[in-house]
DRENBAPA-699424 format. One record per residue (C-alpha): residue number from 1; x, y, z. Coordinates in Angstrom, 2 decimals, padded with zeros to 5 digits. Example, Ala and Ser with C-alpha at 12.3 -4.5 7.8 and 13.67 -1.06 7.14 Angstrom:
SITE     n        px        py        pz
SITE     1    012.30   -004.50    007.80
SITE     2    013.67   -001.06    007.14
END
This chain:
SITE     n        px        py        pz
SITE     1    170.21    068.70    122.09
SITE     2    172.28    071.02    120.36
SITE     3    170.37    070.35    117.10
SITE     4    166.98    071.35    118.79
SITE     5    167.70    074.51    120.06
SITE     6    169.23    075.12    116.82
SITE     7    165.74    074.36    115.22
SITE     8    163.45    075.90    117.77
SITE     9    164.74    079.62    116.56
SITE    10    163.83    079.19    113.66
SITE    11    160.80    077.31    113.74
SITE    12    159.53    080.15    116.24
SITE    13    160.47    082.71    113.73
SITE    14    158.37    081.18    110.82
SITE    15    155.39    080.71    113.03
SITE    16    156.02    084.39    114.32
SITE    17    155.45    084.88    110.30
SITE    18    152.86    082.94    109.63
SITE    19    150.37    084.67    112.10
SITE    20    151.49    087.82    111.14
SITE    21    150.86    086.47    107.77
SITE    22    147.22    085.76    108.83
SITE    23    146.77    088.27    110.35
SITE    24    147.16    090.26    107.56
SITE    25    145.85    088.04    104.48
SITE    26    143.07    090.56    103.88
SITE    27    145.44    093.33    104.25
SITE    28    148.64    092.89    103.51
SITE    29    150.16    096.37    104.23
SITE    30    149.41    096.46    107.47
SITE    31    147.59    099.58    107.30
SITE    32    144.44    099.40    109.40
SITE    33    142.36    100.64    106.14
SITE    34    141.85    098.15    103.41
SITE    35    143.86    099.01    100.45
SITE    36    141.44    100.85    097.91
SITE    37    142.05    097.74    095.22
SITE    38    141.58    095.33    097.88
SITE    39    137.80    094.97    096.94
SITE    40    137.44    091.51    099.69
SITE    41    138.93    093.32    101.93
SITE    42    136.34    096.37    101.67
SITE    43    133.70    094.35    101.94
SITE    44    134.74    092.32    104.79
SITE    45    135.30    095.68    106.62
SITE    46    132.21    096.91    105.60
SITE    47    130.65    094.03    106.97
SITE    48    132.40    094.30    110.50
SITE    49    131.27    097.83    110.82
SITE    50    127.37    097.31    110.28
SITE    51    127.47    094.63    112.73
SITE    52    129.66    097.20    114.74
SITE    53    126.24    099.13    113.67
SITE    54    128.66    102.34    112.06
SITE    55    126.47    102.02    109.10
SITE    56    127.89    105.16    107.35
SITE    57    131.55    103.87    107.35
SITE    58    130.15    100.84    106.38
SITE    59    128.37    102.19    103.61
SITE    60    131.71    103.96    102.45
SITE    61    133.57    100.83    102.36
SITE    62    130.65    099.32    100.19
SITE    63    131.10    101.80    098.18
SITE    64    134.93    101.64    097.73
SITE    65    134.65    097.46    096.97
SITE    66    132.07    098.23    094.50
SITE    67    134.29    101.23    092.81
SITE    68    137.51    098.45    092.81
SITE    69    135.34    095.28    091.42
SITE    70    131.93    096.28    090.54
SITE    71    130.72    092.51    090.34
SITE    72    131.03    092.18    094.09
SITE    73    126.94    091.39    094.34
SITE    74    127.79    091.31    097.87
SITE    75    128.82    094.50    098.06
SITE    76    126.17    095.96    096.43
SITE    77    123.66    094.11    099.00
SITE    78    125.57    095.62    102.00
SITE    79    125.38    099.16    100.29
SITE    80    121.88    098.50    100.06
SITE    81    121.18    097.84    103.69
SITE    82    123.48    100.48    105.41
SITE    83    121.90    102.73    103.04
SITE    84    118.59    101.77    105.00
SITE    85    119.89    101.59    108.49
SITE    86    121.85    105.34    108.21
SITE    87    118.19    106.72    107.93
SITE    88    116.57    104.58    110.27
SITE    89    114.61    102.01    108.24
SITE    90    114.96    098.51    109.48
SITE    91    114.13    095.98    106.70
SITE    92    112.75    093.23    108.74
SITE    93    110.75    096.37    110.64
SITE    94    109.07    097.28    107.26
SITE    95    107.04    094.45    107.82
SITE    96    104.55    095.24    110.32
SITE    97    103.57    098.63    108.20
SITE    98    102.84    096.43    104.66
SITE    99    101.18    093.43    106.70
SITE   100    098.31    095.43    107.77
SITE   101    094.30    094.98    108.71
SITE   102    091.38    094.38    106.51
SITE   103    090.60    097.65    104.54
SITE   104    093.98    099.65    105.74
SITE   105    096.93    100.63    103.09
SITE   106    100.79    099.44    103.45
SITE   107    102.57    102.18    104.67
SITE   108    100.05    104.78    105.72
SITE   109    100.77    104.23    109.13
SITE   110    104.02    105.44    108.94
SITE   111    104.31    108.44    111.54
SITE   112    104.53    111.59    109.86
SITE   113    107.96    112.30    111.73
SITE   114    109.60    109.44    109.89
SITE   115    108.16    109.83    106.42
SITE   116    111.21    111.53    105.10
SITE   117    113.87    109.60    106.56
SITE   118    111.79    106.32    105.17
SITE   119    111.82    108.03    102.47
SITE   120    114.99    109.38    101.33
SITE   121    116.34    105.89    103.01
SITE   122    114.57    103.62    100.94
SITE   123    114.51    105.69    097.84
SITE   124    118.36    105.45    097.78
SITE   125    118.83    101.84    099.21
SITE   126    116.15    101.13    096.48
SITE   127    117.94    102.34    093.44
SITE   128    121.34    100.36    094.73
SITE   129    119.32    097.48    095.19
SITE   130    118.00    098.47    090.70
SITE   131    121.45    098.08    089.97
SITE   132    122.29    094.88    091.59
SITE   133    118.69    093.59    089.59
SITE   134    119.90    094.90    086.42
SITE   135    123.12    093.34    087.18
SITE   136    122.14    089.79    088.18
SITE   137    119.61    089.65    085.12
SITE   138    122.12    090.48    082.59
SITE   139    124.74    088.31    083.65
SITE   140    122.55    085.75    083.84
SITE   141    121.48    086.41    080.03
SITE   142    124.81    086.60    079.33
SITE   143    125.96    082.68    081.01
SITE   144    123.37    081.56    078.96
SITE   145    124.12    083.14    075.88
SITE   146    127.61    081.46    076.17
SITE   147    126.18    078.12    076.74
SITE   148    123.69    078.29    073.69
SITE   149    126.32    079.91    071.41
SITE   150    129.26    077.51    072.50
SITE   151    126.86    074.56    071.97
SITE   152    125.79    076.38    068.71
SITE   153    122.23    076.54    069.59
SITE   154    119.43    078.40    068.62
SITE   155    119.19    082.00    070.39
SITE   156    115.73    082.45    072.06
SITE   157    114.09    085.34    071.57
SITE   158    115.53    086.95    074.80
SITE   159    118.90    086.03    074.03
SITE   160    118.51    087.35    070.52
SITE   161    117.45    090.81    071.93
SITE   162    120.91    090.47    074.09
SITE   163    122.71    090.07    071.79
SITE   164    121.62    092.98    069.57
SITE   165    122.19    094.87    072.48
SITE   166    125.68    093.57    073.89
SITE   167    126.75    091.64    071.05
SITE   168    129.80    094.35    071.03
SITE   169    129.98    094.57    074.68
SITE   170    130.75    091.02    075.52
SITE   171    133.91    091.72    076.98
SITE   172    132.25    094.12    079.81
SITE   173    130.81    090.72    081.59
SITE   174    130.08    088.89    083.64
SITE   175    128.37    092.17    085.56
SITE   176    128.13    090.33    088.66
SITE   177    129.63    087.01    090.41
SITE   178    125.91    085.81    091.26
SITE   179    127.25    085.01    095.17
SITE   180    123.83    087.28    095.92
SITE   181    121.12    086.21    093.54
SITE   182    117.98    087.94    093.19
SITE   183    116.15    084.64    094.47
SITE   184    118.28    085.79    097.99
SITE   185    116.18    088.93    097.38
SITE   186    113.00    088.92    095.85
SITE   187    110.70    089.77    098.52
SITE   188    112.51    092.18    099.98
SITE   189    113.15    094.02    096.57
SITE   190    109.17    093.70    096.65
SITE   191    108.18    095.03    099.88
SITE   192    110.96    097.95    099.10
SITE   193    109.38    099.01    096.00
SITE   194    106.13    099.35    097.06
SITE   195    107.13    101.48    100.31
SITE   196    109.04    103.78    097.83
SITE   197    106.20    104.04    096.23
SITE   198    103.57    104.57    098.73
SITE   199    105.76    106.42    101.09
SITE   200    106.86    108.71    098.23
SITE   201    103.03    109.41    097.99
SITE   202    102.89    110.59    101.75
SITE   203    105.85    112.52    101.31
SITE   204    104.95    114.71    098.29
SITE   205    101.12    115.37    100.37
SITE   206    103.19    115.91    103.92
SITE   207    101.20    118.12    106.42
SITE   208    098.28    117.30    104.45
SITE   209    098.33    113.75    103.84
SITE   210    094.50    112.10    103.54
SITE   211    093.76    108.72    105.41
SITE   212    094.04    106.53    102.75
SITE   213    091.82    103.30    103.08
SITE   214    089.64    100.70    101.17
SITE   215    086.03    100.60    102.40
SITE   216    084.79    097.18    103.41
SITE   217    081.21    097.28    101.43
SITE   218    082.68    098.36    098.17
SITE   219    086.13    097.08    098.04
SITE   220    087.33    100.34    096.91
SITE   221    090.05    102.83    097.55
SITE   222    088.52    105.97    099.81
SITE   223    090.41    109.64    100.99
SITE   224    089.66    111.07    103.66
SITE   225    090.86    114.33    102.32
SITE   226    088.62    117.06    104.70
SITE   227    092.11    118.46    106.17
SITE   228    093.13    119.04    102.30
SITE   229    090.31    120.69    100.87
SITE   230    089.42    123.08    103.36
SITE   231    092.98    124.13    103.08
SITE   232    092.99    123.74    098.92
SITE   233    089.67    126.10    099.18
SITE   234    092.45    128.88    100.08
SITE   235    095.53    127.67    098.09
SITE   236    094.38    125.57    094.95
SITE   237    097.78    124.78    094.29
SITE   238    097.39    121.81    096.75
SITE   239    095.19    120.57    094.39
SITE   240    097.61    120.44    091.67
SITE   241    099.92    118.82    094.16
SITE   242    097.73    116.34    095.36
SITE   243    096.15    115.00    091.71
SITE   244    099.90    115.05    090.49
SITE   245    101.17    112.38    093.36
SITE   246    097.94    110.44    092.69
SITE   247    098.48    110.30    089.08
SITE   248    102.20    109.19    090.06
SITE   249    100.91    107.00    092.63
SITE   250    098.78    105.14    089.78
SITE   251    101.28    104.97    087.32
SITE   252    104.17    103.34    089.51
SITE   253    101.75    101.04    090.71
SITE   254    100.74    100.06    087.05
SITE   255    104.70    099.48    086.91
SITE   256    104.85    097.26    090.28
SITE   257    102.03    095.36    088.75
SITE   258    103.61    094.76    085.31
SITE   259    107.52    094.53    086.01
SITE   260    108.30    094.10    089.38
SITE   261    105.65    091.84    090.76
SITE   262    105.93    089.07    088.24
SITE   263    109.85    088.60    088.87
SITE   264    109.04    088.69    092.65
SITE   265    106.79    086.21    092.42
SITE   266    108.86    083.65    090.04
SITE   267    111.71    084.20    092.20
SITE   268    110.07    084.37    095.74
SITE   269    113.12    082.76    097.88
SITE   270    114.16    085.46    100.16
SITE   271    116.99    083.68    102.02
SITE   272    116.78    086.47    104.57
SITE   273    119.79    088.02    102.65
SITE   274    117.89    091.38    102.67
SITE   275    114.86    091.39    105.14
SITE   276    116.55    089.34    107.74
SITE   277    116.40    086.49    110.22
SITE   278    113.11    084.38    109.64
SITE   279    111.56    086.00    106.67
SITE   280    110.84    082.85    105.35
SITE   281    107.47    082.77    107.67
SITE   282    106.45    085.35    105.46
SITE   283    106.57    085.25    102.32
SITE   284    103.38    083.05    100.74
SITE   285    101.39    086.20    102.81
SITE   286    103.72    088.73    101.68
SITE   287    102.52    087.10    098.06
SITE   288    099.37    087.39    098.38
SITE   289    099.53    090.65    099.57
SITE   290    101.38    092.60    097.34
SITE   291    098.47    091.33    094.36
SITE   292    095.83    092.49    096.90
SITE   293    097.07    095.57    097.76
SITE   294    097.74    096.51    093.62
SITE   295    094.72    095.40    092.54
SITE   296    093.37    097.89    095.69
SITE   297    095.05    100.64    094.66
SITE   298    094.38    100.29    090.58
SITE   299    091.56    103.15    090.70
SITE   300    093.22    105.93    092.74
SITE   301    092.95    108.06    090.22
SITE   302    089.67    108.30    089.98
SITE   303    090.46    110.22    093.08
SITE   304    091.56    113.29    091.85
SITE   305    090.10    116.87    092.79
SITE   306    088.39    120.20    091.02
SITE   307    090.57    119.56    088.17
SITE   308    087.63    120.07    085.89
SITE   309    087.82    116.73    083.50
SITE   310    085.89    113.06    083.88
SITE   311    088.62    111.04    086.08
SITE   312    086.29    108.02    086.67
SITE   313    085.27    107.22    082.72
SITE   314    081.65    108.04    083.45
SITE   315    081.61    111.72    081.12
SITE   316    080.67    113.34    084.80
SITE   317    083.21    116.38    085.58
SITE   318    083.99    116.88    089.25
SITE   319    080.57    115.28    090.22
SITE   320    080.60    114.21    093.69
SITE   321    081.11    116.49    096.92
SITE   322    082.97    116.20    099.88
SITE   323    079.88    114.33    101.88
SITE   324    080.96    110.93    101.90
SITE   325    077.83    109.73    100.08
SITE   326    077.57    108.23    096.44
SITE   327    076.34    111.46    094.54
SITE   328    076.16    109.72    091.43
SITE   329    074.83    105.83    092.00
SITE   330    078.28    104.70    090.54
SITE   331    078.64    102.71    093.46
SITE   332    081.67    104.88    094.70
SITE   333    082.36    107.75    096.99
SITE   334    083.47    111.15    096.64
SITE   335    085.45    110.46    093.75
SITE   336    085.95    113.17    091.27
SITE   337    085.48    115.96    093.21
SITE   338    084.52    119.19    093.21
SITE   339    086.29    121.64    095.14
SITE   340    083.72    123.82    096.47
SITE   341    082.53    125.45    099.37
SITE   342    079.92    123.45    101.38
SITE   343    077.93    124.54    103.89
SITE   344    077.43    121.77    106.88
SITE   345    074.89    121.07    109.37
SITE   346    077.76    120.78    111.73
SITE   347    081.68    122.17    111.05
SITE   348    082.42    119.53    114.29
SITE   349    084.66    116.75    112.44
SITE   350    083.01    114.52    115.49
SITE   351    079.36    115.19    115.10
SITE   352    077.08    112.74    113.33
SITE   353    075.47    115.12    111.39
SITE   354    078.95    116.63    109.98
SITE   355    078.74    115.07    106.71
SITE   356    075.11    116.35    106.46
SITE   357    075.24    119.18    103.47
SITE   358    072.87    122.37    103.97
SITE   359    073.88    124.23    100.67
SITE   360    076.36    123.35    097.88
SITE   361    078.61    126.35    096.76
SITE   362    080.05    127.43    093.18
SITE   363    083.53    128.48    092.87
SITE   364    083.87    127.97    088.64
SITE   365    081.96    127.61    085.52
SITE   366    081.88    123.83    085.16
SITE   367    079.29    121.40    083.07
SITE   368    079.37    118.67    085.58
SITE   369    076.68    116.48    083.75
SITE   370    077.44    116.92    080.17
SITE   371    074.56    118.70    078.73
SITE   372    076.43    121.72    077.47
SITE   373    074.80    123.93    080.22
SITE   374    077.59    125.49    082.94
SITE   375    076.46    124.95    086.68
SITE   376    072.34    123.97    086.00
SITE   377    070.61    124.33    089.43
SITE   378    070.24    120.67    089.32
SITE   379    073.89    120.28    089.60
SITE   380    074.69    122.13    092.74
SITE   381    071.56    120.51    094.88
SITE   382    070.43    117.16    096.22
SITE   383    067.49    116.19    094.62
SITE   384    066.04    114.91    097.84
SITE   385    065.76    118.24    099.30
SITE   386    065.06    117.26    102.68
SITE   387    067.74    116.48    105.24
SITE   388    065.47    114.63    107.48
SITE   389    064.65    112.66    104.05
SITE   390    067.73    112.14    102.65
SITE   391    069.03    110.39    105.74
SITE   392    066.24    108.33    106.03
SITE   393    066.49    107.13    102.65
SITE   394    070.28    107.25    102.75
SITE   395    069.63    108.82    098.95
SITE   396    072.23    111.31    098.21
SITE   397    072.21    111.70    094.20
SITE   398    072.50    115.19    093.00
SITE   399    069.60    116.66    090.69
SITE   400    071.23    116.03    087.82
SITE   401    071.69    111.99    088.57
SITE   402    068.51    111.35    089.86
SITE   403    067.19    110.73    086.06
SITE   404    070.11    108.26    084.96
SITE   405    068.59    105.15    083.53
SITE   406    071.72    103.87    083.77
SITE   407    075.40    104.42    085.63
SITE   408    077.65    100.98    085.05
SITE   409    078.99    099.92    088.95
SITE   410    081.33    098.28    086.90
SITE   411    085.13    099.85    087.73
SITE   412    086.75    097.36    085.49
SITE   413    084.87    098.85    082.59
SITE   414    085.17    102.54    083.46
SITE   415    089.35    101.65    083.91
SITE   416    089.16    100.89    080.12
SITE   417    087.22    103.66    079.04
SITE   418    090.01    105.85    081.14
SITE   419    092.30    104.26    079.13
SITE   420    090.74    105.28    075.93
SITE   421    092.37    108.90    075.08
SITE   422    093.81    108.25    071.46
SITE   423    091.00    110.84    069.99
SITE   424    092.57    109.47    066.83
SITE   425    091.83    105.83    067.48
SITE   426    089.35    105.92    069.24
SITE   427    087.88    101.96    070.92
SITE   428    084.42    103.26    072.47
SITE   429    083.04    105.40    070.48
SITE   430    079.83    107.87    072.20
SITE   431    077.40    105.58    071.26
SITE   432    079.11    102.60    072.96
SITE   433    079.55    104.46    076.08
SITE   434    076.03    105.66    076.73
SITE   435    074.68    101.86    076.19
SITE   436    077.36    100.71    078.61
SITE   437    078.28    103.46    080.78
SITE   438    075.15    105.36    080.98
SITE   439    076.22    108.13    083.76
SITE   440    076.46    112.01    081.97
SITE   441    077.59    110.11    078.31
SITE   442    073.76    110.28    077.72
SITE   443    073.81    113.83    077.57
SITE   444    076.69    114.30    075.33
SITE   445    076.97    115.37    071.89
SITE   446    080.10    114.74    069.20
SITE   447    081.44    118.07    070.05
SITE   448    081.07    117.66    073.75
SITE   449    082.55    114.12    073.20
SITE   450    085.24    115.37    071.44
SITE   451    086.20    118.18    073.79
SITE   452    086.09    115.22    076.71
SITE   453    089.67    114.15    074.94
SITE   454    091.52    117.49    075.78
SITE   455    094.64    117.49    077.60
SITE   456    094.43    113.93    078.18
END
């Protein structure tokens, strides 16, 4: 009996250790704060206070994992998300603004209020979430350039570029320790990157922001931009503004469509690591979507207003008005505008007759048509003069389009002839685009068709 009691003291005082042990495996000072080199630690704190829902703390001990092992991938993902949450932005919520009706834009519905919390929020969860990317990828080059050159293999011609690149840098990896994948990811990092892009859009035009929308008979990107361009009528530097973030709207889009999208799509497993509970549900729509809504979106800027060059590849300059009609037979509406004063049957937003034009106003010298001649009659007036006519007929070509033997419907085509600025190499020449474009190119000269490269 004596021997037990003798052991029990002991055997009390190592279990006594042990939990204090355990207790402290993650943290073996004692100190309530993970130890700054402690990078598991860190992120398992981080992790308890964005389910605590402190998202800025947990952000900071992200942060601190990522500056003592910057490989923690899971760290980088948790960075990501409290990123989102400290402004507000819910992944999984993102959802219900990019799945949206039949002719409506992700993210235009975001209120006004929140635009710049979404913004700022996804902006800088976005560019952690780059880094992890560029992290994952590269690491993954980099296991497979060790198996190929261990097994002294042929490099392919990705892991040749590599190794150009990192050949000296070799001892800087592995960048990440692949626990989150970009598979985990994908559609998330999808979704993301097009809100940052769209929502940047509605940012940069806040207070003035025009409905943005595809119209169900022509399948096209439309603005309803009347708020804007009474406004601009005053302060033309809206203008500027606006063509600017529609320029930048196009060209990130061109990038989603390029980059982005096609890693999305090979690696389209979100786990739920990054949008949440049962994203799975979504993603074959969330697919499908994101193609739809870039090849939606590929035209916007033909959009672009009074900035006194062809934006829609037909050699008309700021040709249609702010009427809502097709001015020009190209099968589109109000694109390229004009930014004039118009004088309406009704100034009532509500009224039927409110896109009805009385009189078409002149604020510079501009050859809309082509011909060398600045402001022609024809250009400034229907050539249905009649209201009563015009509506009945639903024809609304200005004078100068009415004797077009020819204006291309085809987008596709005026896209590549937007595309063709290189005055030094050039692909369609003048001759090529009034047999194929038709539109104001029939009315141009070589010097006229020269000038048409300018600034572009």
């Amino acid at each position: 009996m004596k021997t037990k009691k003798k052991l029990i003291k002991p055997l009390t005082l190592l279990l006594m250790l042990l939990l204090i042990a355990s207790c402290n495996l993650f943290n073996p000072t004692g100190d309530r704060t993970p130890s700054s080199s402690d990078a598991d630690a860190l992120i398992l704190e981080g992790y308890l206070q964005y389910q605590k829902g402190d998202y800025e703390k947990a952000a900071d001990m992200f942060e601190k994992a990522i500056k003592a092992d910057s490989t923690k991938s899971e760290a980088w993902l948790g960075l990501a998300k409290s990123t989102l949450y400290e402004y507000d932005v819910n992944p999984f919520g993102l959802i219900p603004y990019f799945k949206v009706d039949e002719g409506e834009i992700p993210f235009m519905g975001v209120p006004d209020d929140f635009v710049t919390s979404y913004y700022e929020g996804i902006s800088k969860s976005l560019s952690v979430i780059n880094e992890l990317v560029h992290r994952d990828t590269l690491t993954s080059l980099y296991n497979a350039y060790t198996r190929v050159t261990e097994a002294n293999d042929s490099l392919s011609a990705s892991l040749v570029d590599f190794e150009e690149k990192y050949g000296d840098k070799l001892d800087q990896f592995p960048l990440s320790d692949k626990k989150i994948v970009f598979p985990n990811f994908s559609i998330g990092f999808g979704i993301l990157s097009m809100a940052d892009i769209l929502i940047s859009f509605k940012q940069a035009t806040l207070g003035y922001t025009p409905d943005l929308f595809i119209n169900q008979e022509t399948g096209e990107p439309e603005f309803d931009v009347d708020n804007l361009y009474n406004t601009a009528l005053e302060d033309t530097s809206l203008i500027s503004t606006f063509n600017e973030s529609l320029l930048n709207l196009t060209k990130n889009m061109d990038i989603l469509a390029a980059s982005i999208l096609p890693s999305v799509l090979n690696w389209s497993n979100d786990s739920g690591a990054f949008l949440g509970g049962d994203s799975s549900e979504y993603v074959g729509n969330i697919e499908d979507a994101l193609n739809e809504q870039i090849e939606n979106l590929d035209v916007v800027s033909f959009y672009q207003i009074g900035d006194k060059i062809d934006n829609d590849g037909d050699g008309c300059v700021d040709e249609e008005i702010l009427d809502g009609k097709d001015n020009d037979n190209d099968g589109l509406v109000d694109e390229d505008l004009r930014l004039v004063p118009l004088t309406r049957v009704s100034n009532d937003s509500t009224d039927e007759n409110y896109d009805q034009i009385n009189s078409i106003g002149v604020l510079f010298p501009i050859d809309h048509d082509g011909d060398g001649v600045q402001n022609n009659p024809e250009e400034s007036a229907y050539y249905i003069t009649s209201l009563e006519e015009r509506k009945s007929t639903e024809d609304y070509r200005l004078g100068f389009a009415y004797s077009f033997s020819l204006m291309t419907t085809d987008v596709l085509l005026k896209q590549d002839v937007m595309e063709d600025i290189d005055i030094d190499n050039i692909k369609y020449d003048l001759t090529w685009r009034k047999q194929n474009i038709g539109g104001c190119w029939v009315n141009y000269n070589e010097e006229r068709f020269e000038a048409w490269f300018t600034g572009r």
